[in-house]
N, CA and C atoms as a LAMMPS dump frame, in Angstrom:
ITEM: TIMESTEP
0
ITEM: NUMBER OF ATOMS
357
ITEM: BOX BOUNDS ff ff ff
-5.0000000000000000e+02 5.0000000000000000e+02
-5.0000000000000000e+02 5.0000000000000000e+02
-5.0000000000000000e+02 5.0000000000000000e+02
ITEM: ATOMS id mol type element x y z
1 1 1 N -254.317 6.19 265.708
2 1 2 C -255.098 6.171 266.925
3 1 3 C -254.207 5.936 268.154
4 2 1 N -253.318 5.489 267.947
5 2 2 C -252.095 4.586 268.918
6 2 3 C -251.347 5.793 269.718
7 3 1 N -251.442 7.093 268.652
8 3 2 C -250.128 8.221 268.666
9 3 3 C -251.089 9.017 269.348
10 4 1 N -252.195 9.109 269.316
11 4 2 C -253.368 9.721 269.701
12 4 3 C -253.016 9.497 271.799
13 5 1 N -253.239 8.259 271.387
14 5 2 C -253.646 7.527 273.044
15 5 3 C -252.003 7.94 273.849
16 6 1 N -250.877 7.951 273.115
17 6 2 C -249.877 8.292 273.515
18 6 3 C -249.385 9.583 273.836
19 7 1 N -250.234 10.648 273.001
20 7 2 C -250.363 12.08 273.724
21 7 3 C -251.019 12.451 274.665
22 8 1 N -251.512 11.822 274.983
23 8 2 C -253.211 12.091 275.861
24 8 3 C -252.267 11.313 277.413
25 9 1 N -251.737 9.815 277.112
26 9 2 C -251.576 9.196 278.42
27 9 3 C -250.286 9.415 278.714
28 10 1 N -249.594 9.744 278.254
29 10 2 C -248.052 10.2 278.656
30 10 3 C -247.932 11.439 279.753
31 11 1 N -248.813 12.348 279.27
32 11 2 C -248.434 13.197 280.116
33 11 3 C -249.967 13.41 281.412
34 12 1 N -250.59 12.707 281.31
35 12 2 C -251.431 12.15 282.366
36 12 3 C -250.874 11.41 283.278
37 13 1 N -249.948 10.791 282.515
38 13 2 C -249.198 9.57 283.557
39 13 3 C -248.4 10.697 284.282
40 14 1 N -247.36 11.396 283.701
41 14 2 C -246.562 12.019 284.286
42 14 3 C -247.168 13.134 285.312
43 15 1 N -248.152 13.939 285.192
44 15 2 C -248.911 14.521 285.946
45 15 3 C -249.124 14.136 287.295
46 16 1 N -249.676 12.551 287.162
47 16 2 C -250.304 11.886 288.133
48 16 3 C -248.976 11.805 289.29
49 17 1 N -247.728 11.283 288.503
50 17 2 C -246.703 10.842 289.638
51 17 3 C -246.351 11.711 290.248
52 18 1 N -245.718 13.197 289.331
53 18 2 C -245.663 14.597 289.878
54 18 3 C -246.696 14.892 291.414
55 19 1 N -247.578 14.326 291.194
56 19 2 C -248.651 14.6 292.405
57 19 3 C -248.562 14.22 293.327
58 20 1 N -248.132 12.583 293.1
59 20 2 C -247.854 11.889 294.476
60 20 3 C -246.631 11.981 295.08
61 21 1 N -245.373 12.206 294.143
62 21 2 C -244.242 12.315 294.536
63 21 3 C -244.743 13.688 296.203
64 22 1 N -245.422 14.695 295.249
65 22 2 C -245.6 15.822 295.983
66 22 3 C -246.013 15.712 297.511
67 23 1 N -247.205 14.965 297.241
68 23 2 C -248.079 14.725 298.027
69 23 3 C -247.511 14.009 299.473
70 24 1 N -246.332 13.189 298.754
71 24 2 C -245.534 12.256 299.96
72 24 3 C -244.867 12.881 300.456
73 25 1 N -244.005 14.306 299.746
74 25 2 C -242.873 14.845 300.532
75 25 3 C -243.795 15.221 301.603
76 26 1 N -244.963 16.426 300.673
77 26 2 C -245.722 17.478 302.074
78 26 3 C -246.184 16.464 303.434
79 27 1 N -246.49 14.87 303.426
80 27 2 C -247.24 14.715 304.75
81 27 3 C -245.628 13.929 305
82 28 1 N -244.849 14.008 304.595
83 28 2 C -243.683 13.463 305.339
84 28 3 C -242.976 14.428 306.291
85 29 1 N -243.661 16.15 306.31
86 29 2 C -243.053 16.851 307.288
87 29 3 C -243.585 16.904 308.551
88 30 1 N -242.508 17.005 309.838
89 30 2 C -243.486 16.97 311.235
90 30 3 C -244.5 18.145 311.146
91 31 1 N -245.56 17.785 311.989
92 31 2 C -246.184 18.966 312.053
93 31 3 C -246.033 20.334 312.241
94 32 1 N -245.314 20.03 313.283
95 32 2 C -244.976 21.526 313.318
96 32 3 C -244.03 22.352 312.744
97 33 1 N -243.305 21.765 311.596
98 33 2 C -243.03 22.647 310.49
99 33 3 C -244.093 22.628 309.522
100 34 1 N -245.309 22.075 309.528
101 34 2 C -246.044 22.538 308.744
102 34 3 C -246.692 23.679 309.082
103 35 1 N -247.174 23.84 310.632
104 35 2 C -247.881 25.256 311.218
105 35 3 C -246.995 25.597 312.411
106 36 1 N -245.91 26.528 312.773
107 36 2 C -246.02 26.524 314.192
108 36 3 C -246.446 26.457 315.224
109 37 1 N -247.199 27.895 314.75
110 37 2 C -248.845 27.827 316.156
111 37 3 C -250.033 27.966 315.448
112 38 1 N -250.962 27.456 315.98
113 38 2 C -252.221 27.689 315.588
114 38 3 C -252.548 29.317 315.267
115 39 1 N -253.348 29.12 314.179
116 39 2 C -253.919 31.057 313.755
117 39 3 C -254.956 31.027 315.117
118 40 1 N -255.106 32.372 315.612
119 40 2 C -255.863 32.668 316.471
120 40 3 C -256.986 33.583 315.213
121 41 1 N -257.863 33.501 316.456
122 41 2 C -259.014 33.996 315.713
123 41 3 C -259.047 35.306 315.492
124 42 1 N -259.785 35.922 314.7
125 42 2 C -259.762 37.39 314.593
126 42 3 C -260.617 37.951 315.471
127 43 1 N -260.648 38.809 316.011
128 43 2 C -261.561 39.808 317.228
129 43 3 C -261.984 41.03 316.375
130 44 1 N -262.452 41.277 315.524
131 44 2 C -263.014 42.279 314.621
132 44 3 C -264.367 42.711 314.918
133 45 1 N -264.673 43.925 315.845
134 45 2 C -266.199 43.701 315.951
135 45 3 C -266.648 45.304 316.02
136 46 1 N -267.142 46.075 315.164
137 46 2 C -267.054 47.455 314.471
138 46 3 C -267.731 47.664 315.756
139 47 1 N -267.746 49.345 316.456
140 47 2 C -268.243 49.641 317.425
141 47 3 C -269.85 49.766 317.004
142 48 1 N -270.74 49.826 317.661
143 48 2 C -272.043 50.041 317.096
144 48 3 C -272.799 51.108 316.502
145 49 1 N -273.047 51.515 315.3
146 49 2 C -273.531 53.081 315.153
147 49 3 C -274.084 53.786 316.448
148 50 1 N -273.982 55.122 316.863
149 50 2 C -274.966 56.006 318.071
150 50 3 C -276.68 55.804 317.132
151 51 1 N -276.542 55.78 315.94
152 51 2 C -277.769 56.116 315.004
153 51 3 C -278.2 54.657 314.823
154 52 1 N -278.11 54.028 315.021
155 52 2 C -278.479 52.648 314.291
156 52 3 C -278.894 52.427 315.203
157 53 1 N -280.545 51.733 314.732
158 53 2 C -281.564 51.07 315.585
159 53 3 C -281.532 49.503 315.623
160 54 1 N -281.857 48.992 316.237
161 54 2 C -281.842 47.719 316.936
162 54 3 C -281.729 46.519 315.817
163 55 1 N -282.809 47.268 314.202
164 55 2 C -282.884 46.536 313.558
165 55 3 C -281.57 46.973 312.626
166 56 1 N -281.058 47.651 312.752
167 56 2 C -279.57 47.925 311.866
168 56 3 C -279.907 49.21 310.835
169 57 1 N -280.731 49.651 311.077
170 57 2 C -281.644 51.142 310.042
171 57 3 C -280.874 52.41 310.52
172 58 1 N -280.972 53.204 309.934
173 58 2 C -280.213 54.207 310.319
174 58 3 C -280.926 55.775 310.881
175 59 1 N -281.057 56.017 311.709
176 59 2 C -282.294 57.214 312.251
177 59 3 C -282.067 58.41 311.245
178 60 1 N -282.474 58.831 310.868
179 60 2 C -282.085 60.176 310.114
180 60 3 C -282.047 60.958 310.616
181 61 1 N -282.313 61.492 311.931
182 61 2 C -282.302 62.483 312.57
183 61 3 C -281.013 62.842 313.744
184 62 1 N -280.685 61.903 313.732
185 62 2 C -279.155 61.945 314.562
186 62 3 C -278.147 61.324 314.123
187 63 1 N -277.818 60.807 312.387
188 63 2 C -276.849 60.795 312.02
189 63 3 C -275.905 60.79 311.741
190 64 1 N -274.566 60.342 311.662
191 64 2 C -273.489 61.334 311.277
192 64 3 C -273.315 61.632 309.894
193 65 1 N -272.363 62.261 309.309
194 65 2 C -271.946 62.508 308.172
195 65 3 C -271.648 60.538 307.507
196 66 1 N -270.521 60.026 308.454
197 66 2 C -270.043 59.129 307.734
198 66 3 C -271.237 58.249 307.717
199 67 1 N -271.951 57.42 308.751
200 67 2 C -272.956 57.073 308.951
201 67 3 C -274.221 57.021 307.551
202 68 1 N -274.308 58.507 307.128
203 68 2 C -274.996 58.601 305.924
204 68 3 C -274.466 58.34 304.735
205 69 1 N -272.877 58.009 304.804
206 69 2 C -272.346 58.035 303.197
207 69 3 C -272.577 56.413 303.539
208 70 1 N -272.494 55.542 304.469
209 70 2 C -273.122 53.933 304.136
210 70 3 C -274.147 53.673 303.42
211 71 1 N -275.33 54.633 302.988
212 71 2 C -276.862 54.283 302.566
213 71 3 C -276.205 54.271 301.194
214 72 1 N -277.177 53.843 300.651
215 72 2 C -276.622 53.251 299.468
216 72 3 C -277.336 54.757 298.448
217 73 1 N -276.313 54.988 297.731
218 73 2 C -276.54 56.494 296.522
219 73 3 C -276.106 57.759 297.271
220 74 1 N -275.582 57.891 298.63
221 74 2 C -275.1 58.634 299.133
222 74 3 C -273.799 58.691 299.617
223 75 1 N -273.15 59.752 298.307
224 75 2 C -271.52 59.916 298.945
225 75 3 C -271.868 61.61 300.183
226 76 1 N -270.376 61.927 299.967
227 76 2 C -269.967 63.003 301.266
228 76 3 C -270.705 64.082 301.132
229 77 1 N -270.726 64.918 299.644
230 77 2 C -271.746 65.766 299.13
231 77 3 C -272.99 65.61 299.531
232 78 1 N -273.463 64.599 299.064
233 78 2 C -274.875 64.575 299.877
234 78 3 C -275.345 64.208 301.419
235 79 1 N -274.637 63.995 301.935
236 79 2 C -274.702 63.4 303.137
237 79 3 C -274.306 64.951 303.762
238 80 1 N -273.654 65.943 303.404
239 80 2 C -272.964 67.232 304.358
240 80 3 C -274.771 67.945 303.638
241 81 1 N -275.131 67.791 302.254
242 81 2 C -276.456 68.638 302.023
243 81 3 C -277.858 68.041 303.3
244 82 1 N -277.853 66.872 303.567
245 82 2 C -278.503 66.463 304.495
246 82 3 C -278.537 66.871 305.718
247 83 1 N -276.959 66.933 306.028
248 83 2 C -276.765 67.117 307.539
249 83 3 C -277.533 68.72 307.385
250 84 1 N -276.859 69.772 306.885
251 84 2 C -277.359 70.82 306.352
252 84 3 C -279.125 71.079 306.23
253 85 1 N -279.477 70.332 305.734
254 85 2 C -281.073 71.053 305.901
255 85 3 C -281.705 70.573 307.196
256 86 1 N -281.156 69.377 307.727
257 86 2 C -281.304 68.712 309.075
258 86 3 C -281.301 69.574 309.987
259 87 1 N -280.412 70.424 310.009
260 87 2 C -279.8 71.552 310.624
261 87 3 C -280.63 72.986 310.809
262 88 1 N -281.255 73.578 309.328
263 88 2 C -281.578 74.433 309.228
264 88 3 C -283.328 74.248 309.013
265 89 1 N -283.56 73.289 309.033
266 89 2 C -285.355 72.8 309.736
267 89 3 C -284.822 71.831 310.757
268 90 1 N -284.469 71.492 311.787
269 90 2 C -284.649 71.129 313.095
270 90 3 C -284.4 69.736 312.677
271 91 1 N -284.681 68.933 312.094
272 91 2 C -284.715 67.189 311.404
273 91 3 C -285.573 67.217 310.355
274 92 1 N -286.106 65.835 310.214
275 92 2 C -287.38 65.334 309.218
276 92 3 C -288.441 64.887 310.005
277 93 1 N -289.605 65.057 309.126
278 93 2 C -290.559 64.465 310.306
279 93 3 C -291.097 63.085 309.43
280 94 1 N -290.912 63.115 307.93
281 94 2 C -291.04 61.771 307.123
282 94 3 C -289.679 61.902 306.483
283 95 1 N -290.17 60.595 305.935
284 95 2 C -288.748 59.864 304.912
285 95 3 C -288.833 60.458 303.49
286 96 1 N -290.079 61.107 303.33
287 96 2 C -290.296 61.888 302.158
288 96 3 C -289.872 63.033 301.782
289 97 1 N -289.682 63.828 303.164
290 97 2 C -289.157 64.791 303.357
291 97 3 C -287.683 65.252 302.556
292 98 1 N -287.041 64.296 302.571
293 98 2 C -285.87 63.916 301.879
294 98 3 C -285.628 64.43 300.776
295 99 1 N -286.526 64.602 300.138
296 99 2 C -286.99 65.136 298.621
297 99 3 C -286.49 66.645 298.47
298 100 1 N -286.773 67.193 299.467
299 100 2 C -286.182 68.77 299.998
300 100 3 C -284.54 69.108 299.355
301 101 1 N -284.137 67.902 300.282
302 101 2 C -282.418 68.194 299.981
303 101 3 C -282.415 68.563 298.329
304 102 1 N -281.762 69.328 297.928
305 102 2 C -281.116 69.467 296.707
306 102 3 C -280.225 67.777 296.178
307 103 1 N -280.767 67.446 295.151
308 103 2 C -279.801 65.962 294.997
309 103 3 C -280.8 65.057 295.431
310 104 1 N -281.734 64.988 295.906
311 104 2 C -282.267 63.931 296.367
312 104 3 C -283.772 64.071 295.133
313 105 1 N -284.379 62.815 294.689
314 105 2 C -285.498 63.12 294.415
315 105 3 C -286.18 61.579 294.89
316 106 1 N -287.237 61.209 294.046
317 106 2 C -288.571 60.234 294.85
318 106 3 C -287.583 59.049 294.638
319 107 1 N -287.182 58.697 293.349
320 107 2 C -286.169 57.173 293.244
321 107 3 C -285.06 57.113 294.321
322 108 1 N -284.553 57.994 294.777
323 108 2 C -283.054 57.868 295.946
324 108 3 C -284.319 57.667 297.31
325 109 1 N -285.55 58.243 297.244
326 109 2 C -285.756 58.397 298.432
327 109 3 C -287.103 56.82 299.019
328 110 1 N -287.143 56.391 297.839
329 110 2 C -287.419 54.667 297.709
330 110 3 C -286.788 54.043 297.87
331 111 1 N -285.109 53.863 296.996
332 111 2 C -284.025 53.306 297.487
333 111 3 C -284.026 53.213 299.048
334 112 1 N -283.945 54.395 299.612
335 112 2 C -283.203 54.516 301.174
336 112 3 C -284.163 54.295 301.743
337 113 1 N -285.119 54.226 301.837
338 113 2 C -286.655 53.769 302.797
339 113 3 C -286.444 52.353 303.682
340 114 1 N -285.935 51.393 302.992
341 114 2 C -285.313 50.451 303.468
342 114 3 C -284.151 50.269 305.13
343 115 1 N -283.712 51.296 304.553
344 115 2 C -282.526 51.403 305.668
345 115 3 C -282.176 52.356 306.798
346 116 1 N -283.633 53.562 306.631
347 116 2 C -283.828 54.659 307.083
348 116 3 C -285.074 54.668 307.973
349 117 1 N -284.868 55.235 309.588
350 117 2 C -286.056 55.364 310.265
351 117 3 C -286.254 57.029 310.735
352 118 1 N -287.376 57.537 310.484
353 118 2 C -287.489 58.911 310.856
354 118 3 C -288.374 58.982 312.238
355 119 1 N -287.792 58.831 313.36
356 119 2 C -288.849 58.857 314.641
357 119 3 C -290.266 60.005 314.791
């Protein structure tokens, strides 16, 4: 039981000092070799879709290509078949409409209902 407690606390012990030894060098450096300068903040702020409505939905009728590959089940293929019938009937006048495109059927066009406004 003795040899037991001596595997277990030996290298617990040693662990522990390893830590503090550590611990003392790192706050023993001046600060400012720990950071030079402060990180500045990031300024990241995507321009706003032309298509995207107020609530963040996406109009279907003035679109872009890339714009449409964001909806979710729509890569480039379908998004150029969209722009395409968009094109060759004037827009959509429902969200059902959708169904038209080649590639699209009622489940993609439930999915995207969510994120899609047809004025």
């Amino acid at each position: 039981m003795q040899s037991i407690r001596r595997f277990v606390l030996v290298p617990l012990l040693l662990c522990a000092l390893a830590g503090c030894f550590f611990l003392g060098r790192m706050s023993a450096l001046p600060q400012s070799e720990v950071m030079a300068e402060p990180l500045a903040p990031l300024a990241v702020s995507p321009a706003p879709a032309a298509s995207a409505t107020v609530d963040g939905r996406i109009e279907l009728n003035a679109a872009t290509e890339e714009e449409l590959c964001l909806l979710p089940g729509i890569g480039p293929a379908l998004a150029k078949r969209i722009l395409e019938y968009r094109d060759a009937h004037g827009g959509f006048c429902s969200a059902g409409e959708l169904t038209a495109v080649p590639g699209i059927g009622d489940a993609t066009v439930a999915a995207l209902k969510p994120y899609i406004i047809v004025p």
